[in-house]
C-alpha positions as CSV (number, residue, x, y, z in Angstrom):
1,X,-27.4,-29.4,-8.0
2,X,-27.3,-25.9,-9.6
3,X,-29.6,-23.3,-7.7
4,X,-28.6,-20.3,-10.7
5,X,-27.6,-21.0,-13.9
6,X,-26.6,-18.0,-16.0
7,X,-25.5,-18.2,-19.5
8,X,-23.9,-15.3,-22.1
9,X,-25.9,-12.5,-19.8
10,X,-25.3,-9.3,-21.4
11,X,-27.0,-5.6,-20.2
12,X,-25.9,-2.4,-21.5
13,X,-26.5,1.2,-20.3
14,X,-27.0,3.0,-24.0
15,X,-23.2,2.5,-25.2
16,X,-21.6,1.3,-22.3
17,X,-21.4,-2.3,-22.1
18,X,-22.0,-3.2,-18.1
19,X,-22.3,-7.3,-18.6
20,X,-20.1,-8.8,-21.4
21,X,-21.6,-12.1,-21.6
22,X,-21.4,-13.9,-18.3
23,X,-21.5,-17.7,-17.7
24,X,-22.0,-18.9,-14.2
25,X,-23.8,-21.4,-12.2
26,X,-24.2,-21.4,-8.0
27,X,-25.0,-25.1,-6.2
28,X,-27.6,-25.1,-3.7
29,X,-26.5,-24.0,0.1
30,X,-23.3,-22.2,-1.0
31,X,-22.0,-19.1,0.0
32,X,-21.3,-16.7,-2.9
33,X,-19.4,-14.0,-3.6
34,X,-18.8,-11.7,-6.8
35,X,-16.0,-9.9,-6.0
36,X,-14.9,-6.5,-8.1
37,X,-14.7,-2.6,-8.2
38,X,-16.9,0.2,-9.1
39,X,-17.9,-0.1,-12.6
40,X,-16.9,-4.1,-12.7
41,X,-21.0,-5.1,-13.4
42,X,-21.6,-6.2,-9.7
43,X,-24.7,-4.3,-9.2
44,X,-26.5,-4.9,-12.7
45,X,-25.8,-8.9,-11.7
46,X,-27.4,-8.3,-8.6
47,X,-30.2,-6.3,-10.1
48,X,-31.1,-8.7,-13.0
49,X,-30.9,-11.7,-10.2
50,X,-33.1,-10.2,-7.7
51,X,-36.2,-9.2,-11.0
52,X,-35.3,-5.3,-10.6
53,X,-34.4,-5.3,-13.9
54,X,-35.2,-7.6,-16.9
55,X,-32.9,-10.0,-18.7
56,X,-32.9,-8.6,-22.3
57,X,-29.9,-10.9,-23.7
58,X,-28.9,-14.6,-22.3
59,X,-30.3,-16.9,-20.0
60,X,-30.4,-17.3,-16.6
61,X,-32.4,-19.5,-14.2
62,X,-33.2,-19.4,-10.4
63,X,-34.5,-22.4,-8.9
64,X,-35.6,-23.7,-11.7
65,X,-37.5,-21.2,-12.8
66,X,-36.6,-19.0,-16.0
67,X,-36.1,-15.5,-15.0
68,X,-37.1,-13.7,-18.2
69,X,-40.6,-15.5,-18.0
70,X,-40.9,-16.6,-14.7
71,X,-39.8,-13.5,-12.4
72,X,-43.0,-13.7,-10.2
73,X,-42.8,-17.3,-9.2
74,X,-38.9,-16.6,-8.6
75,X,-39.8,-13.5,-6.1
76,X,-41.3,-15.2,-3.7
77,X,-38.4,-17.2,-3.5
78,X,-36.2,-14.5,-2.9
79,X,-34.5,-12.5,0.1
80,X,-32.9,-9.3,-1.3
81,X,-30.9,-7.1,1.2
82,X,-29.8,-3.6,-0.6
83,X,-26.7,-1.8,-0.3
84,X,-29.0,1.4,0.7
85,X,-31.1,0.7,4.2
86,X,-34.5,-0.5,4.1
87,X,-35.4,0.1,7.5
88,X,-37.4,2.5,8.6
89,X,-35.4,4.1,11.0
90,X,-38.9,5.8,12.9
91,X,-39.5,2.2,13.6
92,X,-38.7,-0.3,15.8
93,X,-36.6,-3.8,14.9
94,X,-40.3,-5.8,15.7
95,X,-42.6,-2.8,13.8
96,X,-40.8,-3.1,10.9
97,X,-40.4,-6.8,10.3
98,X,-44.5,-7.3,11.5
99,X,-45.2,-4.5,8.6
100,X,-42.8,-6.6,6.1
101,X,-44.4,-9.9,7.0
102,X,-47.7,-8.4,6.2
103,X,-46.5,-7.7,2.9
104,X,-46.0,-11.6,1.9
105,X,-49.5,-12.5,3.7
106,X,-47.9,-13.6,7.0
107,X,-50.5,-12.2,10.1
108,X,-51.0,-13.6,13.9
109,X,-49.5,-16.5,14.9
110,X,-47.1,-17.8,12.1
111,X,-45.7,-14.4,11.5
112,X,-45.3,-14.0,15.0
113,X,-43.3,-17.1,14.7
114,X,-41.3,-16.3,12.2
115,X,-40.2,-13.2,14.0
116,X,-39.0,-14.8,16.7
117,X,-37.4,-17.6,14.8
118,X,-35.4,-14.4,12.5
119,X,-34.7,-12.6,15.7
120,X,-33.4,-15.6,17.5
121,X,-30.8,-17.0,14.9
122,X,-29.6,-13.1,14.4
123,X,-29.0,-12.8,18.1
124,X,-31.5,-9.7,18.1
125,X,-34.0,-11.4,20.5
126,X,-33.1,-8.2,23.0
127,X,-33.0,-5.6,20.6
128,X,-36.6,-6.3,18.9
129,X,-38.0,-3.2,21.0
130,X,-35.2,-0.9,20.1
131,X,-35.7,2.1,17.5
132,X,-33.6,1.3,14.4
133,X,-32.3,4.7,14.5
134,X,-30.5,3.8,17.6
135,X,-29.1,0.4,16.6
136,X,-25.3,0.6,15.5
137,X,-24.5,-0.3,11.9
138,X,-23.7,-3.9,12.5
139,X,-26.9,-4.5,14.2
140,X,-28.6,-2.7,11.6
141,X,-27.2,-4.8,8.8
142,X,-28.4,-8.2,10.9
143,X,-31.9,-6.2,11.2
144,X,-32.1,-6.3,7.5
145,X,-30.9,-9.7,7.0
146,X,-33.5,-10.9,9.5
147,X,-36.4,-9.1,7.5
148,X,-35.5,-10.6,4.1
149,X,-35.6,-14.0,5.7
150,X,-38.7,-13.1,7.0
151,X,-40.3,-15.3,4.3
152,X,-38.2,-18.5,4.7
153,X,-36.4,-17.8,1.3
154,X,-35.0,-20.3,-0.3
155,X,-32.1,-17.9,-2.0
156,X,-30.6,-15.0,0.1
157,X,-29.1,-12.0,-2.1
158,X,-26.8,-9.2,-1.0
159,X,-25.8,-6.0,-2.9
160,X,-22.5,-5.1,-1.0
161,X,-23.6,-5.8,2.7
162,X,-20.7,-5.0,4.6
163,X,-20.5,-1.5,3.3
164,X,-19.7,1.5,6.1
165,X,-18.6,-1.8,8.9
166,X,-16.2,-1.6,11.0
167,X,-14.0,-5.2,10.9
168,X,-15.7,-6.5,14.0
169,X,-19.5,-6.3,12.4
170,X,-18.3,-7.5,9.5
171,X,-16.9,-10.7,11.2
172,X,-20.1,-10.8,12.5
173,X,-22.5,-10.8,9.9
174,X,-20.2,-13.1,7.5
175,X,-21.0,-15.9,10.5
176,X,-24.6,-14.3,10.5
177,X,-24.7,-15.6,6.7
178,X,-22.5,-18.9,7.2
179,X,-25.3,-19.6,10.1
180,X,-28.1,-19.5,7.5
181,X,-26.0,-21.3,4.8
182,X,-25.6,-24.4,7.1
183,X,-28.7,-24.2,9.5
184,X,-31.0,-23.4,7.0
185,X,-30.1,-24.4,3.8
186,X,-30.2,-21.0,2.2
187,X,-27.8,-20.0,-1.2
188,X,-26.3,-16.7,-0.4
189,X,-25.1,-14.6,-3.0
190,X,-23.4,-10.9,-2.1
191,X,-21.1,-8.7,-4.5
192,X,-18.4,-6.8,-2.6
193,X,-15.3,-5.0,-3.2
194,X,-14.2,-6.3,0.1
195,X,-11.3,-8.8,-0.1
196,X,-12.0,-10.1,3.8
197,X,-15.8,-10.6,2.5
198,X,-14.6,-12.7,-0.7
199,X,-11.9,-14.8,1.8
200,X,-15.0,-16.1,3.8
201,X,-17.1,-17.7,0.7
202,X,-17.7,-21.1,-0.6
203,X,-16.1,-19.6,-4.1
204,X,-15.7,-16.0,-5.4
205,X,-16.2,-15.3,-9.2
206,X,-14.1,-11.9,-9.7
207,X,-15.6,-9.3,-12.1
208,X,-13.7,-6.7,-14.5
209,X,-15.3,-4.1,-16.9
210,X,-18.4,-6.2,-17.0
211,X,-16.4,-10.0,-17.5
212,X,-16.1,-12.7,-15.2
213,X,-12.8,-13.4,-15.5
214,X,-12.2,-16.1,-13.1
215,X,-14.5,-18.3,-10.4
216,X,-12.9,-20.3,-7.7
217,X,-12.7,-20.6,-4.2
218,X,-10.2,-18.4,-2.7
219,X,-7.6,-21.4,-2.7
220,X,-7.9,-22.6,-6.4
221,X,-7.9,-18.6,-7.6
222,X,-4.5,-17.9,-5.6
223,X,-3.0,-20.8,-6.6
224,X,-3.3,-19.0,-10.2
225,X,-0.2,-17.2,-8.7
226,X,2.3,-19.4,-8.2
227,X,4.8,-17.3,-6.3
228,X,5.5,-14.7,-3.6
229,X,4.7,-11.2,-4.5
230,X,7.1,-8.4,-3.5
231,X,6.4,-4.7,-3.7
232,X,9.4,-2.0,-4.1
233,X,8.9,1.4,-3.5
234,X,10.8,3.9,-5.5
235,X,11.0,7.6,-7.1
236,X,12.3,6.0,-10.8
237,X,10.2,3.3,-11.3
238,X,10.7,2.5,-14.9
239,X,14.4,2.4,-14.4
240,X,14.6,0.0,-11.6
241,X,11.9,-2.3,-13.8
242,X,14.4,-2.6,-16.3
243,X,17.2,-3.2,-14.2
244,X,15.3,-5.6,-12.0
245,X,14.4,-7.6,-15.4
246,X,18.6,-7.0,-16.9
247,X,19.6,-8.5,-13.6
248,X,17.2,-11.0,-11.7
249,X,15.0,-12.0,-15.5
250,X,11.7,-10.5,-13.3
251,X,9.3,-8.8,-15.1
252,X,7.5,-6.3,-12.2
253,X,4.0,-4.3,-13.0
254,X,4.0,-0.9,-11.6
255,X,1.4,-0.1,-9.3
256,X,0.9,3.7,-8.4
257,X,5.0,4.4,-8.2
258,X,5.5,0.8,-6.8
259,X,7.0,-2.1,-8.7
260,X,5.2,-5.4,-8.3
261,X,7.3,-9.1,-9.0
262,X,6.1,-12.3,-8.5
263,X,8.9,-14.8,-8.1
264,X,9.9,-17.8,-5.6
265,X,12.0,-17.7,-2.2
266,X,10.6,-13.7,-2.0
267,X,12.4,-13.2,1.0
268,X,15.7,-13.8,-0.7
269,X,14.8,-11.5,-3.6
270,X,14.1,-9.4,-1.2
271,X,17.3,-9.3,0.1
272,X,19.0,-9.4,-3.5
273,X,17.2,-6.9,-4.7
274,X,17.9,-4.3,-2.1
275,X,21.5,-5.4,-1.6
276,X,21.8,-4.7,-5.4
277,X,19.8,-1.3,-6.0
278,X,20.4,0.6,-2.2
279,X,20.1,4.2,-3.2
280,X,17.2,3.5,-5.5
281,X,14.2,1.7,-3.3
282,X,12.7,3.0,-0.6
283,X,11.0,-0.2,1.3
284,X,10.3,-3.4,-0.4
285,X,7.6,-6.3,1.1
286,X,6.7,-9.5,0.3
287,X,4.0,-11.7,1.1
288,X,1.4,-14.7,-0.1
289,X,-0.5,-14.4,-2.9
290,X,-4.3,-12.4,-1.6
291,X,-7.0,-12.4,-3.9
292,X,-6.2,-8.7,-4.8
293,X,-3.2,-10.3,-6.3
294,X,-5.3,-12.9,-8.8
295,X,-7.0,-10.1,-9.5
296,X,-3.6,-8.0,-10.6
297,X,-2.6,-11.0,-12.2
298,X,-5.7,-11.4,-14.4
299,X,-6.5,-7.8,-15.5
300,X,-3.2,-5.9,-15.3
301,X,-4.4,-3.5,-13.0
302,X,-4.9,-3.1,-9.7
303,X,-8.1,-3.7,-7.2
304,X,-9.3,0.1,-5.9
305,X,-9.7,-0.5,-2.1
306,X,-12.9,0.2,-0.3
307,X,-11.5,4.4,0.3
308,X,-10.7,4.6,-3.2
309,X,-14.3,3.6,-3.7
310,X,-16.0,6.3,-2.1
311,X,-13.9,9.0,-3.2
């Protein structure tokens, strides 16, 4: 049973077209991800989702409920975690979830409850009492998660939670989320531009300049590339492309200076390849098709990694 259904969505920022008309739909308990770079139309999805900004063209529902009419009744029906902290850093874990609690009418008893209950599956139980400004960034991030399921929502959103992680608190809150997908029946929903955050997910729906260009899980979209991928290094990459194609029948894309061919039996192009043009590549790899390469495939260009992104 579909917990979103979005059909043709479309949002523009004066000229510039950030959702090209975007058809999707998310079952009930599944883990989500929209996967794409800066300027793909990850954060307007997330912002028209989560009511921070209105649908003006298309439909989408939540729950049932229509999200250009019904926005209120969805909200309350909603956990949101932000890229940007929403802690209050002055404050202790326990301060600020009591003060968030009050917020959606929860007082004595039940919200102390449901504290306890957040804390608990969060493993934060010890930490309740600590300052927030003193918590590291993992334990930060499951602070936030814990105070948007404050509430008991029903649909959990995430606007690029594994932002400014190291690996090892990321591995940690992806099982944080997989815990509340299977405990508690909750859809999760994040964007990300973080492959190993996509890999995790029920199904990833991968965004370009504002089109959803493929959904899948991260099986069915790398089966879209049926081959071994091998990247050559070289100073004259247009002329090794067109020997490579003259010779082997490969056609490569080049990739910042690097030639990239998908073929079978990589290892043996490999080898080929090398044996044939010596003096003219530097290194050459090969490996199984990741989702940056479905992503290569689909859009011709490639997927800026998470230090491109904050440059």
């Amino acid at each position: 049973m579909a917990c979103i259904e979005v059909e043709n969505l479309r949002h523009a920022y004066g000229s510039r077209q950030a959702l090209a008309g975007v058809t999707f739909h998310i079952s009930q308990r599944e883990l989500f991800a929209f996967l794409g770079p800066n300027g793909s139309g990850k954060t307007t999805l997330f912002k028209m989702l989560s009511t921070l900004i209105p649908v003006t063209h298309g439909q989408a529902r939540i729950l049932g409920y229509n999200l250009v009419h019904e926005s209120s009744a969805i909200r309350k029906h909603l956990g949101v975690v932000f890229q940007h902290p929403s802690l209050d850093e002055k404050l202790t874990v326990l301060e600020n979830l009591r003060h968030h609690g009050h917020l959606y009418g929860l007082w004595g008893r039940s919200l102390r409850g449901r504290i306890q209950t957040v804390l608990d599956h969060l493993d934060l139980g010890d930490r309740a009492g600590d300052l927030v400004e003193t918590l590291s960034g993992g334990l930060q991030r499951r602070a936030e998660l814990a105070k948007a399921m404050l509430h008991q929502p029903k649909v959990l959103l995430l606007d690029e939670p594994s932002t400014g992680l190291d690996p090892g608190a990321r591995r940690n809150f992806r099982a944080s989320l997989a815990r509340l997908r299977d405990n508690d029946g909750v859809t999760v929903v994040l964007t990300t531009h973080i492959l190993d955050d996509a890999e995790g997910c029920d199904r990833v729906g991968i965004l370009d300049a504002g089109q959803l260009v493929a959904v899948g899980t991260p099986d069915e979209l790398k089966e879209r590339v049926a081959a071994d991928v091998v990247m050559i290094a070289t100073d004259a990459p247009e002329q090794l492309r067109m020997k490579i194609s003259q010779q082997f029948g490969y056609e490569s894309i080049l990739l910042d200076r690097s030639l990239r061919v998908e073929c079978r039996q990589g290892h043996e192009f490999v080898r080929d390849v090398i044996t044939a043009f010596p003096d003219e590549i530097q290194s050459a790899r090969f490996g199984k098709p990741t989702l940056e390469d479905v992503f290569i495939k689909l859009t011709g260009h490639r997927f800026r990694g998470e230090e491109e992104q904050h440059q």
